[in-house]
N, C-alpha and C positions, 0 to 999 in steps of 0.2 A: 405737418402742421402742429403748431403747440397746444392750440387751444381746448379745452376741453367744454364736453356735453353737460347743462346746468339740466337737472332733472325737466320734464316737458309741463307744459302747464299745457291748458287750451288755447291760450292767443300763441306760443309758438305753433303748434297743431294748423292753427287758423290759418297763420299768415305763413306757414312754409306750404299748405294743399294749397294754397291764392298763389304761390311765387309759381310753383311747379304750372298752374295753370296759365298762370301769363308767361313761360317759355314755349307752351306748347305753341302758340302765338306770334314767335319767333318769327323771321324770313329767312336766316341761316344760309347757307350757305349756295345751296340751289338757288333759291329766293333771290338772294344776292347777284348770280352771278346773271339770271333772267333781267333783272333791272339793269344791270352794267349793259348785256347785249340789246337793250331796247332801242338803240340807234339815234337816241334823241333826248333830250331833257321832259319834253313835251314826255312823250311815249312812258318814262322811266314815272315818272308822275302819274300819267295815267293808271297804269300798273302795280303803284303805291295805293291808289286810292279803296282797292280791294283787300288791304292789308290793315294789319294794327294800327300801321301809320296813316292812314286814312282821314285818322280824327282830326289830323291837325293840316296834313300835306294834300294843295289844293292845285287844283288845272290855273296854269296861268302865273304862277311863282318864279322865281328865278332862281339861279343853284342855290342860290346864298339864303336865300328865304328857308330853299326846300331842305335843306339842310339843319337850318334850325328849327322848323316845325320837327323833324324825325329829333333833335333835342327834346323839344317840348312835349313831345308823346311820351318819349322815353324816361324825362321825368314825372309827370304825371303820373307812371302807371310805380315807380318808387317811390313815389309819395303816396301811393293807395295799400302797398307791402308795407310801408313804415307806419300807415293806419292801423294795420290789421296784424302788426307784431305788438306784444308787452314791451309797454311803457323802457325797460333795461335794454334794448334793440334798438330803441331808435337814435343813439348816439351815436352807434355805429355806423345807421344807416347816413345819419345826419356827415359824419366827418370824409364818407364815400360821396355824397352825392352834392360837397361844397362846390365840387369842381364848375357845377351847375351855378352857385353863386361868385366861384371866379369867372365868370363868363360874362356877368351881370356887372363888375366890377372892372371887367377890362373894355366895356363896353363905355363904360362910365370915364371910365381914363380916354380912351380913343374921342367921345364926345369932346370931354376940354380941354381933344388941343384941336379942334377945330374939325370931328369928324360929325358921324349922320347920327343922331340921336333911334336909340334902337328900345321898341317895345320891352321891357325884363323879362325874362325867363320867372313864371311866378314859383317858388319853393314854399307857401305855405310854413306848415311846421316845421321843415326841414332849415329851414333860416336861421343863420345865425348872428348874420351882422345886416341882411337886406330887407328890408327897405330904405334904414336908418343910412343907409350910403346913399342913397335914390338922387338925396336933392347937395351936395358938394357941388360947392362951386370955385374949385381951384384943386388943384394937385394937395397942396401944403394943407386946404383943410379935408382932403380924403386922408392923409396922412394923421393928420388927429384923431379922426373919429373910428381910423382902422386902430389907432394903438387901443380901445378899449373896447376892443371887440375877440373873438379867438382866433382873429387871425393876425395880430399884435401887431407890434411898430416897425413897420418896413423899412426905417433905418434912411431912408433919402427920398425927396422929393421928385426924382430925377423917376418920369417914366416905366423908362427901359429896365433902371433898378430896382423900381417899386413892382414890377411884375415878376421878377426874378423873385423878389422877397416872397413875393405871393404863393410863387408854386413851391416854395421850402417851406413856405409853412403850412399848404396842404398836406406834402408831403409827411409832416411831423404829424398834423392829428391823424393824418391815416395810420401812422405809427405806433400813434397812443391806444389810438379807439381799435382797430380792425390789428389785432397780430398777426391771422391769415395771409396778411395781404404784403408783409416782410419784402418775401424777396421781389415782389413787384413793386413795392415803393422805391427800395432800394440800386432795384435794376432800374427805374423811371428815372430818379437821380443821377443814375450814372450818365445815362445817357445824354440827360441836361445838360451836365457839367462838360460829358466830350464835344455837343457841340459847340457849346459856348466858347471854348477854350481852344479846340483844333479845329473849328472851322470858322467863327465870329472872330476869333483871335483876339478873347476880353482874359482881359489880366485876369489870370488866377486868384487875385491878394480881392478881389470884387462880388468874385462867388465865394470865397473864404467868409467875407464879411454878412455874406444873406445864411450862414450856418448850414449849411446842407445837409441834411441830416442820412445817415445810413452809409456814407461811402467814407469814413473817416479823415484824415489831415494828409497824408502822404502822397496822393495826387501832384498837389500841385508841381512838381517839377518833373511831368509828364511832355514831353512835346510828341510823342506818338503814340497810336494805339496800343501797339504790345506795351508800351512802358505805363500807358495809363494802367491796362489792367493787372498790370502787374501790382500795380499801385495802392490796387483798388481791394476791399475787401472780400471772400467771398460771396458775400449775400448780395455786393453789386456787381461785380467782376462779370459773371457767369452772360449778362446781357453783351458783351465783347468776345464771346468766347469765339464765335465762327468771321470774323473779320480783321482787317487787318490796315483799312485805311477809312482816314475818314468820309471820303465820298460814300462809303457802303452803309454810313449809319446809317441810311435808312433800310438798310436790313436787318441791322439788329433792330430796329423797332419794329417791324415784321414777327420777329424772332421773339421780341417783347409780349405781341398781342397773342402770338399761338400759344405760347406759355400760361399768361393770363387764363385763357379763355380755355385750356385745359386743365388747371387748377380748382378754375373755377368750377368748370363742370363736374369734377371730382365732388367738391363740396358741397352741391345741388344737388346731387345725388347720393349724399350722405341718409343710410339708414335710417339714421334719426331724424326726426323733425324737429329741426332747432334752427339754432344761430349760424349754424356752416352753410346748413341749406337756403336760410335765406340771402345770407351773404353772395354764397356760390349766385345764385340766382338773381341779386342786384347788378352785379360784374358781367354775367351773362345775357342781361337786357342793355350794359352798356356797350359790351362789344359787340352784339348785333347791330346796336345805331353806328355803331363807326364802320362795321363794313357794309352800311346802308347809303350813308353818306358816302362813302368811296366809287360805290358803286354808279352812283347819281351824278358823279363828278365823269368816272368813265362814260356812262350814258353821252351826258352832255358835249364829250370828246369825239363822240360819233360812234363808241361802243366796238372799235375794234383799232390793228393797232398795235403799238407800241404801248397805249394808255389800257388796253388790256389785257396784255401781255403783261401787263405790272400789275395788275389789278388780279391776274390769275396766280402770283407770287402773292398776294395777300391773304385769298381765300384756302 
């Protein structure tokens, strides 16, 4: 990791003993695998309700509900770490936990073109362009009102493009703001780009155009794995290293999360009480909710299985 320890004030102190306490809070991996074998959606809920996620995840929800309630807790409890760090912290936190406001925004794309209008995920201080998107009423003017925001002008009206743009340019301020987080943005991109490209089958000259940040120019005249990552630089490459076709991305994104969430831990557990520890500890409240959510989906599957047999490849 590059980054270096800024002497400790008392709000790092503060807000790294707060981070370390809401891990211990965690459902992890045990946790995890008890809700996937809970046999039922109903049951895997139930069983939530004695947990962190509690707060938000209720008897009676449906996957999709129960799924982003364990969002909704999960940001809540990073926007009470990004309370409880100095004011110089919370950009970091802010450009990690956008993804929460791309969420909000693709929610908002999905409405106009004729889908189900969805409560927002609230980001408080962590907002950087939301609410001010809330009320768009067409593609062409979320497109204006994203160019003067930090997550800039998406370059076309066209949906499908405009979410592409979106996650390049998360990808760039996790870049800017978190350097910890390198070879994980880097490796997210790669991955992006191979499915886009070797399994959607979308021109190259399309992802060129959204600027992808981290995996530089020589890809595109990739038509297979080994060639992409050959292609690829190493700070993206490495998430391709144990595969060899594209049906198996999804085990490099497997491959993706264990990385993460060993990193991460590394950094939460960093001696010092600072920016690594709470960072670690942001990432680590994230990959909890996604093997929480996964496992809510196995539940739902009947909790045995073919669907947790994949599910046991996750944890």
């Amino acid at each position: 990791m590059r980054a270096t320890q800024r002497p400790l004030t008392p709000g790092w102190v503060a807000g790294s003993v707060r981070a370390r306490h809401m891990l211990l809070r965690r459902l992890g991996r045990d946790g995890a695998r008890s809700i996937a074998a809970a046999g039922s959606l109903d049951g895997a809920v139930g069983l939530l309700g004695g947990t962190a996620y509690g707060r938000t995840v209720s008897e009676g929800m449906d996957l999709a509900g129960a799924q982003r309630a364990i969002a909704e807790t999960t940001l809540w409890h990073i926007r009470v770490l990004a309370g409880w760090a100095p004011p110089r912290a919370v950009e970091s936190v802010r450009a990690l936990a956008a993804w929460f406001e791309l969420v909000n925004i693709e929610d908002r794309i999905a409405y106009l073109q004729g889908g189900t209008r969805q409560a927002p995920l609230s980001l408080g201080g962590l907002s950087s362009a939301w609410p001010r998107l809330a009320g768009v009423q067409s593609l062409g003017e979320l497109r204006a009102e994203l160019a003067s925001t930090a997550w800039g002008e998406p370059g076309t009206d066209d949906a499908a493009g405009m979410l592409l743009a979106l996650r390049m340019s998360w990808a760039r301020r996790v870049l800017d703001a978190v350097e910890e987080a390198e070879p994980w943005t880097c490796g997210a991109v790669a991955l992006l780009v191979a499915r886009e490209v070797l399994l959607a089958g979308r021109p190259p000259g399309e992802l060129l155009a959204r600027r992808p940040p981290g995996v530089g120019t020589r890809w595109p005249g990739a038509s297979d794995i080994a060639t992409l990552r050959d292609l690829l630089p190493g700070r993206a490459s490495w998430v391709l290293a144990d595969i060899e076709q594209p049906s198996e991305l999804w085990q490099a994104e497997v491959a993706w999360w264990r990385r993460v969430e060993a990193d991460a831990e590394q950094l939460a557990r960093s001696a010092l009480l600072g920016r690594q520890a709470l960072i670690g500890s942001v990432v680590l409240l994230a990959v909890d909710a996604w093997r929480t959510a996964a496992a809510l989906e196995v539940a739902a599957r009947g909790g045995r299985g073919a669907a947790m047999e994949v599910f046991e490849r996750l944890v």
